[in-house]
C-alpha positions as CSV (number, residue, x, y, z in Angstrom):
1,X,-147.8,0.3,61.6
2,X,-148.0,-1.7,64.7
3,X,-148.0,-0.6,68.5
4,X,-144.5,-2.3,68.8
5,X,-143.0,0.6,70.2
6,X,-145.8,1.3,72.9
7,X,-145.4,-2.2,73.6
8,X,-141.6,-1.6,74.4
9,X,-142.3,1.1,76.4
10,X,-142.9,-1.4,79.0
11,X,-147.2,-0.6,79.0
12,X,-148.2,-4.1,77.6
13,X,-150.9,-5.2,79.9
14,X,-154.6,-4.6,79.7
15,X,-154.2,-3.2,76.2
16,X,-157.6,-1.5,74.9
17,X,-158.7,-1.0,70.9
18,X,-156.6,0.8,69.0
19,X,-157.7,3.6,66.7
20,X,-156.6,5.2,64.0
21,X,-157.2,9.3,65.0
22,X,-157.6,10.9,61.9
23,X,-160.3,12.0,59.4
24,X,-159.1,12.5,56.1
25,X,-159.6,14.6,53.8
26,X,-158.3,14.4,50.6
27,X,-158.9,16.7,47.5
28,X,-159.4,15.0,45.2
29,X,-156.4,14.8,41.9
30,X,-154.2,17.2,44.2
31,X,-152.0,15.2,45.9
32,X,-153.1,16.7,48.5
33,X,-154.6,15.4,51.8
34,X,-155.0,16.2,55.7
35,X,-157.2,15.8,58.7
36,X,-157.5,17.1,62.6
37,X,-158.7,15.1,65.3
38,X,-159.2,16.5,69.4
39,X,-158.0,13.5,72.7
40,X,-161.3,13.1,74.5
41,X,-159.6,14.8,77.4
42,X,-159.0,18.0,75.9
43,X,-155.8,17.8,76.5
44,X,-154.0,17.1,73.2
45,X,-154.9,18.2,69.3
46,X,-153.5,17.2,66.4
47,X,-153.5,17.8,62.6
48,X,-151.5,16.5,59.3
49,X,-151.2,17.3,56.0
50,X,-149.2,15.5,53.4
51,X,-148.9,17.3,49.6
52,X,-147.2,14.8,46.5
53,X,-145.7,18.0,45.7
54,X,-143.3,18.2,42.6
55,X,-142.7,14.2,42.7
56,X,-145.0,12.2,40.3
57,X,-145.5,9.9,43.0
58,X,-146.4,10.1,46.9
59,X,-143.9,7.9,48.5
60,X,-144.5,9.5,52.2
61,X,-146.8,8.0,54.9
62,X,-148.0,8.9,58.1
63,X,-149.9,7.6,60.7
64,X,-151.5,8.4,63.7
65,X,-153.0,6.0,66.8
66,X,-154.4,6.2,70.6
67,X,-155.0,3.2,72.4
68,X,-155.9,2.4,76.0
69,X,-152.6,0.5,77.7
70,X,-152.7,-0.2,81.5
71,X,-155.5,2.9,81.9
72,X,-153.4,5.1,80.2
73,X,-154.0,6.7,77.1
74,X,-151.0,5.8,74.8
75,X,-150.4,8.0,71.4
76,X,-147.9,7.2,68.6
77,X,-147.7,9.5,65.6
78,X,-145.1,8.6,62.7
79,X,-143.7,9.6,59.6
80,X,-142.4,7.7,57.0
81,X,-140.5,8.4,53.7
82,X,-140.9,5.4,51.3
83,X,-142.5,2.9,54.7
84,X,-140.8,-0.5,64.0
85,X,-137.3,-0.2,63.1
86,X,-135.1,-3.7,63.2
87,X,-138.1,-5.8,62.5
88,X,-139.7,-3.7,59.9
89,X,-135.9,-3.5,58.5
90,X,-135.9,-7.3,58.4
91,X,-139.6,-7.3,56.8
92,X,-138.6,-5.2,54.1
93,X,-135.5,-6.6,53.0
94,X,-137.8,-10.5,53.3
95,X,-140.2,-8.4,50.8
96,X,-137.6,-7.1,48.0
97,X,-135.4,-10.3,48.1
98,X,-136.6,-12.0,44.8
99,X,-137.2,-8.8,43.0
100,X,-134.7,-6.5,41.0
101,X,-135.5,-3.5,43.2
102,X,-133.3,-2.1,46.0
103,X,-136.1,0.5,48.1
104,X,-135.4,2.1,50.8
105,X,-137.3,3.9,53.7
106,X,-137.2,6.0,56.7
107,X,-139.0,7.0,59.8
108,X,-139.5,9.0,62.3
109,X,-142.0,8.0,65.5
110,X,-143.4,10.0,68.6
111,X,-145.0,7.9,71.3
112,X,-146.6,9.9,73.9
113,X,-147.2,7.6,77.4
114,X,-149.0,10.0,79.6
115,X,-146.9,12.8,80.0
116,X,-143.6,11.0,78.7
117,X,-142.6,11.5,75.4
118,X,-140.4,8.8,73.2
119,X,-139.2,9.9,70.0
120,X,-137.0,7.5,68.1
121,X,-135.9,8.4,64.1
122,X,-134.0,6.7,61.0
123,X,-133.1,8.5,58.4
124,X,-133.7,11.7,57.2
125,X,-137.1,12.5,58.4
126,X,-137.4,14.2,61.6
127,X,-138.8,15.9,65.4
128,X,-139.0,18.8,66.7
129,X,-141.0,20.3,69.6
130,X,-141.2,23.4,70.8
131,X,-140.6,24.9,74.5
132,X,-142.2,28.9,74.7
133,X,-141.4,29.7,71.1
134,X,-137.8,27.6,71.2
135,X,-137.3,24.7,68.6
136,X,-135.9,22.0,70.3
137,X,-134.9,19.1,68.0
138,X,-136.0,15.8,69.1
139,X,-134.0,13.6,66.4
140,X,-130.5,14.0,64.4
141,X,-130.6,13.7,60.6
142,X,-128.6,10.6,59.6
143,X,-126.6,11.9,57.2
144,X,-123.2,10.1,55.4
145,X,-121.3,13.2,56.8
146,X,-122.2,13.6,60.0
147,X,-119.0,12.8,62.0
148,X,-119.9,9.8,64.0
149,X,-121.8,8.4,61.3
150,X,-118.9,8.8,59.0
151,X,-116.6,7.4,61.4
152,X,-119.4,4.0,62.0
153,X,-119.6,3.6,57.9
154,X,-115.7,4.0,57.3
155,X,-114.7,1.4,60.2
156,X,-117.6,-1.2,58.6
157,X,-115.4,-1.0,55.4
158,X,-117.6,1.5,54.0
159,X,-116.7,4.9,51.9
160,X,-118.7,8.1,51.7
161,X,-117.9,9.9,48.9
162,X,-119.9,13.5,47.2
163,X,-122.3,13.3,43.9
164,X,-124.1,16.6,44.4
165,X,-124.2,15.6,48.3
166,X,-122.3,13.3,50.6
167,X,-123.7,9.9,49.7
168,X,-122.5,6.2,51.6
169,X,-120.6,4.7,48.3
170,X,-121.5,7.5,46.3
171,X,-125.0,6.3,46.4
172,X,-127.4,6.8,49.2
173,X,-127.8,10.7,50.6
174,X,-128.4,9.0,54.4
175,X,-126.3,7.2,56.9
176,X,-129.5,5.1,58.2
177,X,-132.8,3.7,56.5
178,X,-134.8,0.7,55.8
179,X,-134.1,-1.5,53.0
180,X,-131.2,-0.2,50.8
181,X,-129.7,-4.2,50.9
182,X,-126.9,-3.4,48.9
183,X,-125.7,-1.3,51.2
184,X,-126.9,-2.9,54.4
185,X,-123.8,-3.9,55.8
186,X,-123.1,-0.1,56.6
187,X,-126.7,1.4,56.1
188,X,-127.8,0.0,58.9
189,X,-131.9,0.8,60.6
190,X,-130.7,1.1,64.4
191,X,-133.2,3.6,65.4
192,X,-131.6,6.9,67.4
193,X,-133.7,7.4,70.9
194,X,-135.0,10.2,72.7
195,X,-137.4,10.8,75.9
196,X,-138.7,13.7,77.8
197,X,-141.0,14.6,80.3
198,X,-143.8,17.3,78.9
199,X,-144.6,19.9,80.8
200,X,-145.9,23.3,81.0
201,X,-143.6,24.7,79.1
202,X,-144.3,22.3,75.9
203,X,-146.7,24.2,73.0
204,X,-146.3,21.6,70.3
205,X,-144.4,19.1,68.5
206,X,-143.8,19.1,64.4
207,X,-142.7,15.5,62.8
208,X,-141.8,16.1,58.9
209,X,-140.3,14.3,56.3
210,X,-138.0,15.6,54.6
211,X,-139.4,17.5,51.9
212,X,-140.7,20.1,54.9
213,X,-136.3,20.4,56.4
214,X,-134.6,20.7,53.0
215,X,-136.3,24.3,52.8
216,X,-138.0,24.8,56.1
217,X,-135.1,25.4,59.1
218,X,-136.3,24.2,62.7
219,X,-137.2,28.0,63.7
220,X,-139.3,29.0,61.0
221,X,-141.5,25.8,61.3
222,X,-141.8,26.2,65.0
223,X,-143.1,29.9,64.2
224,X,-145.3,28.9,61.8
225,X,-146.9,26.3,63.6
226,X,-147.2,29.3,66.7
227,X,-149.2,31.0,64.4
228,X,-152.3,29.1,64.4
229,X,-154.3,27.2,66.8
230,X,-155.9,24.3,65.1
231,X,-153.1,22.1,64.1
232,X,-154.3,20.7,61.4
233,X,-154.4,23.9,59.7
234,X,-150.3,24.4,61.0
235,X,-149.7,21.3,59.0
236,X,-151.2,22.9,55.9
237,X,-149.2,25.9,55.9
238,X,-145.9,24.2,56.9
239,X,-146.4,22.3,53.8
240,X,-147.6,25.0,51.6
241,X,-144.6,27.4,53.0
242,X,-142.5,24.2,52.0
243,X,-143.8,24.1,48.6
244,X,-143.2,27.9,47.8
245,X,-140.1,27.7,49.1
246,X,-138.9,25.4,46.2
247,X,-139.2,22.1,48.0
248,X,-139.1,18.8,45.1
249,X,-139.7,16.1,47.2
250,X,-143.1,15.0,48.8
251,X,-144.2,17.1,51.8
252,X,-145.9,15.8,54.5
253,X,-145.9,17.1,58.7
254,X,-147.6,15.9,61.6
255,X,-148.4,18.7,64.7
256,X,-149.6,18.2,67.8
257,X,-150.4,20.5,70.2
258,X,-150.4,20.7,74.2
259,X,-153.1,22.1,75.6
260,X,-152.1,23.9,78.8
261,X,-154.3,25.2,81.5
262,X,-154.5,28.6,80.6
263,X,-157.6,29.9,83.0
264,X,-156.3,32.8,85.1
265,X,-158.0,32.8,89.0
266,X,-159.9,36.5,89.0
267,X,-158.5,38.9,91.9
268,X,-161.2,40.6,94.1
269,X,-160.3,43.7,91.6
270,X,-161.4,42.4,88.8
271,X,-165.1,41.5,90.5
């Protein structure tokens, strides 16, 4: 994955390494894998686990990277089920056009500029962050029925239609991914946007794929990931949890954790 999206943040000068901000650990013949890292400061942890689950393959990804951009430390975390956004679109469908397969992927991308957070998503995987104990969601599953997506697919000449779920042309489950090429003309990879300021008030954000939201509601996960303070071991349970909870897809979460000042100035009583 490539910094393109710190890039458009407008921080493009005096650009430092990049690194990739997780150990891994993976157990090996599981499926299973997941990893912690600390931000020099202090200031930020994070943690991900990612479980093949009931699928014989693993077709999620994620990713994690800090870099150094105008002085200011820069950090994208991403998600992806299958495989930024119109060019990585235009990639894929370059990849699959001589072959007999018609893939398809989604995303969903936190880039944290200082204390501003941009979240941008396609598809069905998605953000959520949490303000005192409230899950706030940071992205909007594009799904066939949701009205406006409905009403962009129908007016493109498209037809959503139900085969166990609402699917574009009876086919795809999602209004909005990578690839798909038969059905690019209304599955389009326009990435839905979100910024916020963090403050205070911000605990910790949760990006999941899919496999974590079909069983997992935004209140439970936020609760969950409340529950423990390294978030790498959040991750693990949020995908466990999804797993005995009946989940069949491929689990994997990303959690990252504010740290706030939390030291309390001592009255004269207490000396």
């Amino acid at each position: 994955m490539s910094l393109r999206m710190m890039v458009d943040t407008g921080a493009t000068e005096k650009q430092g390494p990049t690194v990739d901000a997780f150990p891994e650990k993976d157990e090996e013949g599981s499926g299973y894998s997941s990893g912690g890292w600390k931000s020099e400061d202090g200031k930020l942890s994070w943690g991900y686990s990612s479980f093949r689950g009931k699928r014989m393959t693993m077709e999620d990804f994620y990713d994690i990277k800090t870099a150094k951009i105008d002085g200011q430390t820069v950090c994208l975390f991403g998600i992806f089920d299958g495989e930024s956004y119109k060019q990585t679109d235009s990639d894929f469908l370059e990849a699959e056009k001589d072959t007999y397969r018609d893939d398809g992927s989604t995303a969903s991308t936190a880039v944290l500029v200082g204390n501003h957070l941009y979240v941008a998503n396609v598809g069905d995987s998605r953000t959520i962050i949490s303000k005192d104990g409230t899950a706030i969601p940071l992205s909007e599953d594009h799904k066939p029925n949701r009205s406006d997506e409905r009403k962009r697919i129908e007016s493109a000449g498209g037809v959503i239609m139900w085969a166990g779920t609402w699917r574009v042309g009876g086919v795809l489950a999602m209004s909005r991914a990578f690839g798909n090429r038969m059905l690019k003309q209304f599955v389009v990879a326009e990435p839905e946007i979100q910024d916020l300021e963090i403050d205070e008030e911000f605990e910790l954000l949760v990006l999941a794929s899919d496999g974590l939201w079909d069983v997992v509601p935004n209140e439970d996960a936020v609760s969950l990931a409340r529950e423990e303070e390294e978030p790498e071991v959040s991750a693990r349970k949020l995908t466990e949890v999804a797993f005995t909870r009946g989940s069949a897809d491929n689990i994997t979460c990303i959690v990252v954790r504010f740290h706030r000042d939390k030291a309390v100035a001592s009255s004269p009583q207490d000396e």
